[in-house]
Structures are given as C-alpha cells and as structure tokens.
C-alpha positions in Angstrom: -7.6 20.0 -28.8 -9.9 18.7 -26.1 -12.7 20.9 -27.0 -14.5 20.7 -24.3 -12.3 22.3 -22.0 -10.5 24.1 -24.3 -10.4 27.4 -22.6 -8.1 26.2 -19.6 -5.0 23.9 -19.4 -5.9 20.0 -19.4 -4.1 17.0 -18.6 -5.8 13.2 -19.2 -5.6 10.5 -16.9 -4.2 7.7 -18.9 -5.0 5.1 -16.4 -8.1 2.4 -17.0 -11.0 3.0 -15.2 -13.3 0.0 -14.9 -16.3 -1.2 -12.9 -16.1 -4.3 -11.2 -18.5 -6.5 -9.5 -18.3 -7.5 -6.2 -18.3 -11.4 -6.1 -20.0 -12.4 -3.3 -21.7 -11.2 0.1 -19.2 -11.8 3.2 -22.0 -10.7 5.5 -24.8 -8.8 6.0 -27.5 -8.1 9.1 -30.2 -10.2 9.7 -33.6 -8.3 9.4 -31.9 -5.2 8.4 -30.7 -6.3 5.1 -32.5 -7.8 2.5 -32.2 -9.6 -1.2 -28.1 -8.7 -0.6 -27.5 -11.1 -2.9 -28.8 -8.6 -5.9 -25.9 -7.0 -5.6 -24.0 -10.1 -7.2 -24.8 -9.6 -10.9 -27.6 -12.0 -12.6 -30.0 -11.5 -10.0 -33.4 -9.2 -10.9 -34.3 -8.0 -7.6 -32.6 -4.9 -5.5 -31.2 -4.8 -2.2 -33.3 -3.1 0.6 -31.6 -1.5 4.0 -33.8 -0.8 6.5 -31.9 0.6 9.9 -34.5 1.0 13.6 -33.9 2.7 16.0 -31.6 1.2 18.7 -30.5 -1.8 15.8 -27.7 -2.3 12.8 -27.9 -2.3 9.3 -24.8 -3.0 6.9 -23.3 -5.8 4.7 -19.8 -6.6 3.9 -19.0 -7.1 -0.3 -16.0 -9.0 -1.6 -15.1 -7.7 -5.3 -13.0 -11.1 -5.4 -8.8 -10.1 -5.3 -7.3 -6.5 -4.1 -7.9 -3.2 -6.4 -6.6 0.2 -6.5 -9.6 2.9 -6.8 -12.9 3.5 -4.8 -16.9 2.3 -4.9 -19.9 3.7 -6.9 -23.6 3.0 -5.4 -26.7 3.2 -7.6 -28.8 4.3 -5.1 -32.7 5.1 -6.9 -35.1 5.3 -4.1 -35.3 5.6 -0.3 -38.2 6.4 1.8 -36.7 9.9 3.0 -36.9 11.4 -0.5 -33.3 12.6 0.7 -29.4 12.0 0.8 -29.1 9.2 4.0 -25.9 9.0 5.8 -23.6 5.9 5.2 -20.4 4.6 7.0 -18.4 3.3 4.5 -15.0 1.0 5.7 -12.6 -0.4 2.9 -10.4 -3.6 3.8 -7.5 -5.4 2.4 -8.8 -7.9 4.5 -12.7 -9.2 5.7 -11.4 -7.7 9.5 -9.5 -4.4 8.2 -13.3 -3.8 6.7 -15.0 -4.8 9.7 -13.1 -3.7 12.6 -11.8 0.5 12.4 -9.2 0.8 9.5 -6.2 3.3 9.8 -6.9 6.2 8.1 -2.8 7.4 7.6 -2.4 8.4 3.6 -5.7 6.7 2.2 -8.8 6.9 4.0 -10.2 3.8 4.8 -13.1 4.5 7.1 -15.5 7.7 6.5 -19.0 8.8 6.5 -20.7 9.7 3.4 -24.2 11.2 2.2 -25.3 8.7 -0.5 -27.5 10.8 -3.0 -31.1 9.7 -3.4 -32.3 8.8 -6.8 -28.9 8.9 -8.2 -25.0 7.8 -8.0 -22.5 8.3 -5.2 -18.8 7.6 -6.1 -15.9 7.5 -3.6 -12.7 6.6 -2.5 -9.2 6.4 -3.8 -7.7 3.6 -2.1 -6.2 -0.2 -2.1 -8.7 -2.9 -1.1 -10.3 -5.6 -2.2 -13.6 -5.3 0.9 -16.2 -2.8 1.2 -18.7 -2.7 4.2 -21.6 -0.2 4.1 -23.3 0.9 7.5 -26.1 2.6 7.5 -26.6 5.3 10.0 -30.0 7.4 9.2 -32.5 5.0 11.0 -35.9 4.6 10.0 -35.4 4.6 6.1 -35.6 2.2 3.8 -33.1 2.4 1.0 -32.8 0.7 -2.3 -29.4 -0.5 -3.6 -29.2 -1.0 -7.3 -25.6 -1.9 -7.8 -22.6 -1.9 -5.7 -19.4 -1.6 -7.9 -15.3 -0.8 -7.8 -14.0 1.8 -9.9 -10.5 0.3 -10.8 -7.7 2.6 -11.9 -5.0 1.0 -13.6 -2.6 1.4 -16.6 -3.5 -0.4 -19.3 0.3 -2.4 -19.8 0.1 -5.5 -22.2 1.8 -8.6 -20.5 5.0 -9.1 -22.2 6.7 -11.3 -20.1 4.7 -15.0 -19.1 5.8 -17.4 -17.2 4.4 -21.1 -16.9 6.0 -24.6 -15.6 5.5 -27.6 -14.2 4.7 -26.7 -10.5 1.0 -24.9 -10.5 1.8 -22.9 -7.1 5.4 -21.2 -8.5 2.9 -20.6 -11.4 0.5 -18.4 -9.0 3.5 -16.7 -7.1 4.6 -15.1 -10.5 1.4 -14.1 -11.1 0.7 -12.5 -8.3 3.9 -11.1 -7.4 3.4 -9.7 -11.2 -0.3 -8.6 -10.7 1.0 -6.7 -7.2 3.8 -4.3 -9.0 1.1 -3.6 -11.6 -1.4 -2.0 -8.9 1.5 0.0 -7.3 2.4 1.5 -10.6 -0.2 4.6 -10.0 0.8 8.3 -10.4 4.3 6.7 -10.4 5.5 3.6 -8.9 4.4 3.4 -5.4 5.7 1.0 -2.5 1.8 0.1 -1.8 -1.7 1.1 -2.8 -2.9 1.8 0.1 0.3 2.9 2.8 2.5 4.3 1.6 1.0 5.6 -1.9 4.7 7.0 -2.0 8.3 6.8 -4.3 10.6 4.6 -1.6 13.3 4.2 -3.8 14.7 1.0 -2.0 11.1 -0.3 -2.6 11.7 0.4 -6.0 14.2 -1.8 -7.0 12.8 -5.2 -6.8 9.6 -3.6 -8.2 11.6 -2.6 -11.6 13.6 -5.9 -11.7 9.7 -7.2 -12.0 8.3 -4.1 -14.5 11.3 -5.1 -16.6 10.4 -9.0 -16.2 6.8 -8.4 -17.1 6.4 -5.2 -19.0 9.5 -4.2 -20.0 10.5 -0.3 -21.0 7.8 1.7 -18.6 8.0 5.5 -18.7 6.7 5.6 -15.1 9.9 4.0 -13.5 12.1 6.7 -15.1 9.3 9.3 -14.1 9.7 7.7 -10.6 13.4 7.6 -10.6 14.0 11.5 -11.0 10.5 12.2 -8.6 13.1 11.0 -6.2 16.5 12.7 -7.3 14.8 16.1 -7.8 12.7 15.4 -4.5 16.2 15.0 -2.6 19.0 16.9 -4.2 22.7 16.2 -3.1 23.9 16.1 -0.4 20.5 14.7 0.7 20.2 10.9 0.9 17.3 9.9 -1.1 13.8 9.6 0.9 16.5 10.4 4.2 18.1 6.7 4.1 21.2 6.5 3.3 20.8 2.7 1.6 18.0 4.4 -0.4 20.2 6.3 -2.6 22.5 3.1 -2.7 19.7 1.3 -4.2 18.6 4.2 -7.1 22.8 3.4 -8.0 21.8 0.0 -8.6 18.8 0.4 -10.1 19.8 2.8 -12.9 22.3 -0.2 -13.6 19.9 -2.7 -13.9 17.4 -0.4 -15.5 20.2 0.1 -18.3 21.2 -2.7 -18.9 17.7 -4.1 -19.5 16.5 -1.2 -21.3 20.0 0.3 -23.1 18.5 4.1 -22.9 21.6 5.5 -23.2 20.1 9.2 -23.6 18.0 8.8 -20.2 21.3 7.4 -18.4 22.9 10.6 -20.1 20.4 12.7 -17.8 21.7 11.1 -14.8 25.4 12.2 -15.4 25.9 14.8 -12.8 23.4 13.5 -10.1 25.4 10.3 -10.2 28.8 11.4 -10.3 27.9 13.6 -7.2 26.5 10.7 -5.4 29.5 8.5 -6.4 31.2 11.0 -4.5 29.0 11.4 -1.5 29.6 7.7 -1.0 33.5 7.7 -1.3 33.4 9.7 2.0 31.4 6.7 3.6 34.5 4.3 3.3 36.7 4.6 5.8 40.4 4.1 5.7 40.3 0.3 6.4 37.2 0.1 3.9 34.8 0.0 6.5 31.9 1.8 6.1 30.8 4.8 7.4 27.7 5.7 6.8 25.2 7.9 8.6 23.0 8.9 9.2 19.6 6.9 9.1 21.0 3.6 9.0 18.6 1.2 7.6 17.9 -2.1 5.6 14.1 -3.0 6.3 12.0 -3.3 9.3 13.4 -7.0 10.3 16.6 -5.7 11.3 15.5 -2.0 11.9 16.7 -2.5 15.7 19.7 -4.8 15.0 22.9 -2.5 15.1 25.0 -5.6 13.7 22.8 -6.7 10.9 22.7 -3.5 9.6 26.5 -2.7 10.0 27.2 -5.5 8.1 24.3 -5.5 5.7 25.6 -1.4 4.9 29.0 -2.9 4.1 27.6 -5.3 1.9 25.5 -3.1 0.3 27.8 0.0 0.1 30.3 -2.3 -2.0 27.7 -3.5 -4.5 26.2 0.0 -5.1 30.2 1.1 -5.5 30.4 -1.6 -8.3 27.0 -0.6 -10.0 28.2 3.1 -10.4 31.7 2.1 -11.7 29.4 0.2 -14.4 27.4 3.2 -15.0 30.6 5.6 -15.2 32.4 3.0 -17.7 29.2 3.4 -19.7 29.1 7.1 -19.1 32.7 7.8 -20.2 33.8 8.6 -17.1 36.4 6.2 -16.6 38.4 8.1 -13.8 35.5 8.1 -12.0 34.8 4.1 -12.6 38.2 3.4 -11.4 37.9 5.2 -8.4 34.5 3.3 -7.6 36.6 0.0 -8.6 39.4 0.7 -6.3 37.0 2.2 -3.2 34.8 -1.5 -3.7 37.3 -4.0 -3.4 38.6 -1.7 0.0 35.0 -2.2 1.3 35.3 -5.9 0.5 38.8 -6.7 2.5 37.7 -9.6 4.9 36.2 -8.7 8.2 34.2 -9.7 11.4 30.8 -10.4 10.6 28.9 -10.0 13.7 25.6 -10.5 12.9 24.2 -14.4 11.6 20.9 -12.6 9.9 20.1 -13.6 6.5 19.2 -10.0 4.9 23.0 -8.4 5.3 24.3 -11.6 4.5 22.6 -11.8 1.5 24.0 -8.5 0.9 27.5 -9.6 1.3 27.0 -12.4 -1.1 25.7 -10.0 -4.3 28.6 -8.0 -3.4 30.9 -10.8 -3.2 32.2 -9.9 0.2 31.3 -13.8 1.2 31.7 -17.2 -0.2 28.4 -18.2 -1.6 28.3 -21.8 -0.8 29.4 -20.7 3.0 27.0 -18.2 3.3 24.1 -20.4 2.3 25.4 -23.4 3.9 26.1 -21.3 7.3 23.3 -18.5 7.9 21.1 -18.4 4.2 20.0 -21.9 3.9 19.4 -22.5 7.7 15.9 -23.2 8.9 15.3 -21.1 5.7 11.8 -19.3 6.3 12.9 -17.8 9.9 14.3 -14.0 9.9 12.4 -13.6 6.5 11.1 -10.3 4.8 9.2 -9.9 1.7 11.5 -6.8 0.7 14.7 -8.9 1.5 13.7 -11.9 0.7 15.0 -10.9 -3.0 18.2 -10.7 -2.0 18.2 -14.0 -0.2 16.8 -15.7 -3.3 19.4 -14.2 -5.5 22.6 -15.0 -2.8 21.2 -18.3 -2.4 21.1 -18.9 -6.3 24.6 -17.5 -6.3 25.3 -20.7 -4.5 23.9 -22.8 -7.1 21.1 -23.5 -4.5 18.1 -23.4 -6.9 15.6 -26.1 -5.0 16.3 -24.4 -2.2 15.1 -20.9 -3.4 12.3 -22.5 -5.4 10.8 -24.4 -2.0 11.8 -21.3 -0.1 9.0 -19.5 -2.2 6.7 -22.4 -2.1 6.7 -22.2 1.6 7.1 -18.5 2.5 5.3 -16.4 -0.3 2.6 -19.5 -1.0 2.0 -19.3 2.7 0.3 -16.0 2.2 -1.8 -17.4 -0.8 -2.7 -20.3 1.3 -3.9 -17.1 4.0 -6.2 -15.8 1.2 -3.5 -13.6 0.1 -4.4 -12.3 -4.1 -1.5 -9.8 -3.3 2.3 -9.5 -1.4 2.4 -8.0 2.1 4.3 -5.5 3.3 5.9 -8.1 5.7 5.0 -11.2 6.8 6.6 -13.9 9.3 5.6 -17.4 9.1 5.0 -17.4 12.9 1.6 -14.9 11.8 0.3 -18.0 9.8 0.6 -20.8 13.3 -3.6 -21.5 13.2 -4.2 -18.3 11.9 -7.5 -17.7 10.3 -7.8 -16.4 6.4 -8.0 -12.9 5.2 -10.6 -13.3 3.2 -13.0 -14.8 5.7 -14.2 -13.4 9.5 -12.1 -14.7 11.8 -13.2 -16.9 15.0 -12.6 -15.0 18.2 -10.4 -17.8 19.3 -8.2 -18.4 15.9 -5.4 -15.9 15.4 -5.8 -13.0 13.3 -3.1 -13.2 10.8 -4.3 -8.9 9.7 -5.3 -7.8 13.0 -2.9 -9.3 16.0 0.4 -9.1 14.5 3.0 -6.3 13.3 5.3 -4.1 14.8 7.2 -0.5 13.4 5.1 0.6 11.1 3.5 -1.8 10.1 1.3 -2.8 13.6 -2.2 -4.6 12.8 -4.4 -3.4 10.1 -2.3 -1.1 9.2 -0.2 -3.5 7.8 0.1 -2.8 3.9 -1.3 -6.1 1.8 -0.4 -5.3 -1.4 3.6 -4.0 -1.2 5.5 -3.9 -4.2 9.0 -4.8 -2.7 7.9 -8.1 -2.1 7.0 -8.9 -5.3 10.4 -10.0 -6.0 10.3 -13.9 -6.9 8.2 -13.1 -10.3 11.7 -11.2 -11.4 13.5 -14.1 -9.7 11.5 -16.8 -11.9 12.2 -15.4 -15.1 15.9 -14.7 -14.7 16.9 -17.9 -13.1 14.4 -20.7 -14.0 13.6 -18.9 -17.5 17.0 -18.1 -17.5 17.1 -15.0 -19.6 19.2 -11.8 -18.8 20.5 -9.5 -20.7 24.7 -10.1 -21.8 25.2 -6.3 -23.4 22.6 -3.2 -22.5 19.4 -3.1 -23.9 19.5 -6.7 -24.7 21.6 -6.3 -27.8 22.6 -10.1 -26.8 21.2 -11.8 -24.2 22.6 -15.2 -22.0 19.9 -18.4 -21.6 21.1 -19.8 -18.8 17.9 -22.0 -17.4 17.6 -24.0 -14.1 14.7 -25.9 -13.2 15.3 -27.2 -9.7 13.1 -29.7 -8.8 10.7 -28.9 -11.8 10.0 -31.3 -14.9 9.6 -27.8 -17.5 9.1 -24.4 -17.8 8.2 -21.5 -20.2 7.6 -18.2 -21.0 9.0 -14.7 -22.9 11.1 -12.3 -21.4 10.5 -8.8 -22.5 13.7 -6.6 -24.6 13.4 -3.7 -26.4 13.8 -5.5 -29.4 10.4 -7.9 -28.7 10.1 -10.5 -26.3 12.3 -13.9 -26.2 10.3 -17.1 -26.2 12.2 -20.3 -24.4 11.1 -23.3 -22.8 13.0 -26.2 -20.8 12.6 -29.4 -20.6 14.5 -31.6 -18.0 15.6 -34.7 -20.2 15.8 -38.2 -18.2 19.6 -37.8 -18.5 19.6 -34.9 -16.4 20.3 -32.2 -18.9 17.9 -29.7 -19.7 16.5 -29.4 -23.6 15.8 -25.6 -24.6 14.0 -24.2 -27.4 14.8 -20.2 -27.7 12.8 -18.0 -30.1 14.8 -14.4 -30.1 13.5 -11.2 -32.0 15.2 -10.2 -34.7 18.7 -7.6 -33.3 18.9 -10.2 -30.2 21.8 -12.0 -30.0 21.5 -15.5 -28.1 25.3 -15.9 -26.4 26.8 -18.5 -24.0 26.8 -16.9 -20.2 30.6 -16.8 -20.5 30.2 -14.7 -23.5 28.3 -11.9 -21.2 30.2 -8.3 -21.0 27.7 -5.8 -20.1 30.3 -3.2 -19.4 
C-alpha cells in the first residue's frame, strides 16, 4: 500500500523521469546575458539575466536530440526578492523556439512566474529547444541550472540492428528512438501534435514496437482506446481506412506476438467490422466506401489516388480479417472475407500514377510487382513521397525483389532529414523542403530556406509541422524484416523464416525480438555472391525455410 496516500485512490506513473542537460548555448543577448555557458554542466559560475528598460534579455538552450517532457529552472536569487515573469518557447527546431510556436494540443509558448530562491517546473511537450525571455525589466536574476524532465518508459532494446552502411545504421536508430517517444499515455502519432491514438499511424509504429521491443502492453491498451472510443458502425478516428488499418494490425500484432486470448477479446468487434466492410464492395468489387476518404496528406486532394489506393487497401484489410477469422474459428466468416477480396482484386483502370495507392495495390496483390515498381514505384523514386506511406512503398518495392532500390530510397529520403539536423522522423517531408535549406538545429539565414518555418500545407503548415511522428518511423521495421530477414512463419513466432537480403551492403546483424527471446543472425555477402548466415534462435523457435511459412 502506498502509505503515503493511503487514504485516497492512487495510480503510479510508470514512465522514467530524468533530468537532462542542455548541451550547448544556441544563442543568448549580448549585454543582457551573462556566463550562459554555466548552464552547460562543468562550469562553476551561474548565469546572470539582467533585462533594461526598452532592451532584450533571453538565450536559446539545445538539450542535444528531441524529448518528450518539460524544463526545471534552479532559480536562487534575483534582485526583486520576488517571482519575475519569464516567456518560455519550446522548439523541435532552433526557429519553432525562436519565432511564435503553435500552441494546438501542447503548449509551446507561455508566460511563466519563475519562483525566487527555489524551482520552477513546466511543460509537457515534444522538443528538443528551450528559449527563455525575460520580461520583468530591471532585475537581475541568477540561473543555477537549466534542465529537461524526460518522461519515457523504461523498454529494454530487444531488437539491434547493425551493418555495413553507417547511415542505414542511424536511420534504424532513430526511426527506433522516434516510436519510443510517441509511446506516452498510449501510443501517440507525435509528441507534440497530435499527442493522440490515429490508428492508421499506428500501424507502422507497432510493425517497429514489435521490431525493437517486442510484446508492449501499451499497443493493445492503444488498440481498444480506439475500438471503445469509436464503437460500430463508427469508422475508427472518422476515416474509413483507419479501421482498415486496426484489421491489419491485429493481424500482424498476432502473428508476432501469438496472444491468442487478447485476439479472443476482439471477436465481436471484428466480426462486426468484417461486416461493415462487405457493404463497401460493390457488385463488380469496386469499392465503396464513404465517407471520409483518406490515405495521408500527399494525396488528401487527389480523388484518383485515393480511389485506387481504397481499393487497394480495402482488399488487403479483407485478407487480414479472413486470417484473423481462420484463427478465430470463424471460418464462414473467413471465407466470406476470401471470396469479397479476390472480387475487389478483379483487374481494373488505375487512374492515378501516385506511388502510395500503388503501393497499396501491390501488398494487396491487385498489381504485378515488378510492373508496378518498374512503372510508377521505382520512378524518380524520392518524388510524391510521405514518411507515413513511404512504408508501404518500401515493402511493394521489396515485393519486387527491388532491395537496393529501397535501401538507397532510405539513404536519400529519410537520411535527408538527418543530414537537416533531423534526431527524429517528421510528420511529412518532401525533398523539394531540403533545395539549400538551412538546418533545424541552427538559426537560419534570412536568405536560406527554412526547411521548419516556410513549408507545409493541410495540417501540417510551418512550425506546426510535427518533427517527431511515429508513422514515419517505418524503415527500422523494414530493416529487420527484410535485410535481417526475420519474420515470424506460425503466430507468436512458434517458427520463424530467415530470409536475409543485403542489397548493396557487405554484412549485417542484429536480434529480432519473439516471445520466446530474441533471435540472433548475421549475414555475410560471400565473394560468390551468396550470403553466409549465422542464426542463434531461443529455445521453442523453430528456424524454417520461407516456403515452409503457414501462419494461418
């Protein structure tokens, strides 16, 4: 019993909270700001803010990569012998901080009192730059420290991965390190917009929980957040695709995790949906869904992309809850899926030539891989990108046997956002943004391109761009299924298919997470071509051959 509140219910916080240090001083006010550099641990003397009348006074911290939390000041002395008013901005990026931040969900830009002789603790937001104004003029103030509180859960990193290209090496990392700061209260689509459950967000970000942490209680908790929050005959979060994609992520989620009493709990919830979707196939298998047509932002305004990418995707959820059902013991139900799928997938006019409902068509199997690479996928390859889709286009495009093609495609498109200062995915991003564009992490020339500030569109206009979006952290899952190779040939990984391909790459390495442990493997590409592997599996694994795979 928590004794000290034991007369009133309780619940703990079982996320990590930490103090960080900020790294370094962006910028600061001449005159007005002195010794900034105490802030920056090792240094003996304190910081000193003076504001007069009619003048500035503030200083911009970097804590070194993006966090999910809010600041502390250690404030002991000032010359008022009172609380002095502050203007405190947080930033994904050095302008976000700088310039007026959108204060939509998380509040990014707010004046505080900061307590004299004590200290002041605030925010709950995603950012990884603080700037502190002061507005009381005529009082000197003394800054002790300056630190982030960091929330986060404390998850283990089951999953690794490491090869021969150093840049592939950061991308899993940070796609890896972005999904772990969106896993909050549950998991979110971003840490600082929209702080919500977007269920077609969620997919890619479990394909990467399952990749690098395995089994997490939170996507379940996340999974029926949004199946209680939007009972039938609602469409999950209002979008119809969104409760196409919680179909196929209860698929996926099984057959990495084998929890057949949790998929139990989904039984009638499922089996309704199933049936809210046979009425959006029409007679001649086209699809019919309404209302709130929508894939992603990139081809929010394109009637044809989405048409087709809804047929596309309508078929491949159709398939994953004929899967589910089979496992379910529903087999009328499966057959019915079975029967509706292959209508939807009848050849048809394709109207649109954009890569995400193409991709779509390719999971599904609605389109030749080969010809969809070779014809729309594969074609000036980082145009008509997004960071949710570009998944999808990684996994049709591997589909196709293209595998140096997807692993320069993230070389060039998600390294581009590294190369931009970047310790997190975006929310979107278009390789137009980066054309002499100056870093995020650095103030930006009037006459250089803002790649934060001057771009956008939908939601996502200028700063209020999201820089740390799980849906885009798709690649990390991408890297250890194909180039690790490991996927799971029966649920829960009761035997699991090593099926490696290294592109362009000399070798690579790392463990896979199962509920049985993790699997250890690494490939080497012989001079002959072929690729020597070395698999360590946990005892109740079984390695098979991919031809051996029957999940259902």
């Amino acid at each position: 019993m928590n004794r000290f509140m034991s007369d009133r219910a309780v619940s703990r916080d079982p996320r990590v909270r930490e103090f960080v240090d900020p790294t370094r001083v962006v910028w600061a006010t001449p005159g007005g700001v002195t010794d900034a550099d105490a802030l920056i641990r090792g240094t003996e003397n304190a910081c000193k803010m003076i504001r007069a009348q009619g003048t500035d006074c503030g200083l911009l911290l970097d804590f070194g990569t993006e966090l999910h939390g809010g600041v502390r000041i250690d404030s002991p002395t000032n010359s008022a012998t009172k609380p002095v008013r502050f203007r405190v901005r947080f930033g994904e990026s050095v302008s976000e901080a700088m310039d007026t931040p959108d204060n939509d969900h998380a509040i990014h830009d707010q004046e505080i009192l900061i307590s004299w002789m004590g200290h002041t603790e605030f925010g709950c937001t995603g950012f990884r730059f603080v700037r502190l104004d002061l507005i009381d003029s005529d009082v000197e103030i003394t800054i002790n420290s300056v630190n982030a509180v960091a929330l986060y859960h404390d998850l283990p990193y089951m999953g690794s991965f490491e090869c021969s290209d150093p840049r592939l090496n950061d991308i899993w990392r940070v796609g890896a390190r972005t999904v772990h700061l969106c896993m909050q209260d549950h998991v979110w689509d971003g840490i600082k917009r929209d702080r919500l459950v977007w269920i077609g967000d969620i997919h890619p970000e479990t394909r990467v929980i399952s990749s690098v942490f395995g089994k997490s209680s939170l996507v379940e908790k996340s999974l029926d957040f949004a199946r209680e929050k939007y009972p039938l005959p609602q469409w999950i979060n209002g979008i119809s695709s969104y409760s196409i994609w919680w179909i196929i992520t209860q698929r996926d989620w099984y057959c990495s995790h084998g929890d057949m009493d949790y998929l139990a709990r989904q039984k009638d919830y499922l089996l309704g949906l199933m049936d809210r979707l046979a009425n959006c196939v029409g007679a001649d298998g086209a699809e019919t869904v309404e209302p709130h047509r929508f894939l992603d932002w990139s081809t929010a305004d394109d009637p044809d992309a989405i048409a087709a990418g809804l047929q596309g995707l309508l078929a491949y959820g159709l398939k994953a809850g004929s899967e589910l059902c089979l496992a379910l013991g529903e087999e009328s139900a499966a057959a019915r899926a079975v029967e509706l799928a292959e209508s939807a997938l009848l050849p048809r006019n394709i109207a649109s030539k954009r890569k995400q409902p193409w991709a779509l068509l390719t999971m599904a199997g609605a389109v030749d891989a080969e010809v969809a690479n070779n014809s729309v996928l594969a074609v000036d390859p980082c145009s008509d990108m997004s960071t949710f889709y570009g998944y999808y286009v990684l996994e049709a495009r591997a589909k196709a046997g293209d595998y140096i093609g997807c692993l320069q495609l993230m070389r060039e498109y998600w390294g581009a956002m590294l190369d931009l200062g970047a310790t997190s995915f975006w929310e979107h991003f278009d390789m137009e943004w980066a054309r002499g564009a100056g870093r995020i992490d650095e103030i930006v020339p009037e006459e250089m391109p803002d790649v934060h500030r001057d771009f956008g569109e939908h939601c996502y206009i200028g700063l209020r761009l999201s820089l740390c979006h799980g849906w885009a952290a798709g690649p990390t899952a991408w890297l250890s299924e194909h180039v690790l190779g490991v996927t799971p040939a029966s649920p829960g990984f009761r035997t699991a298919a090593v099926n490696p391909h290294l592109g362009d790459m000399q070798w690579a390495r790392g463990t896979v997470p199962t509920p049985f442990g993790v699997v250890e493997v690494s490939h080497e590409l012989l001079d002959n071509g072929k690729i020597k592997s070395t698999v360590v599996a946990p005892s109740g694994v079984e390695i098979v051959n991919e031809a051996e795979c029957a999940l259902f």
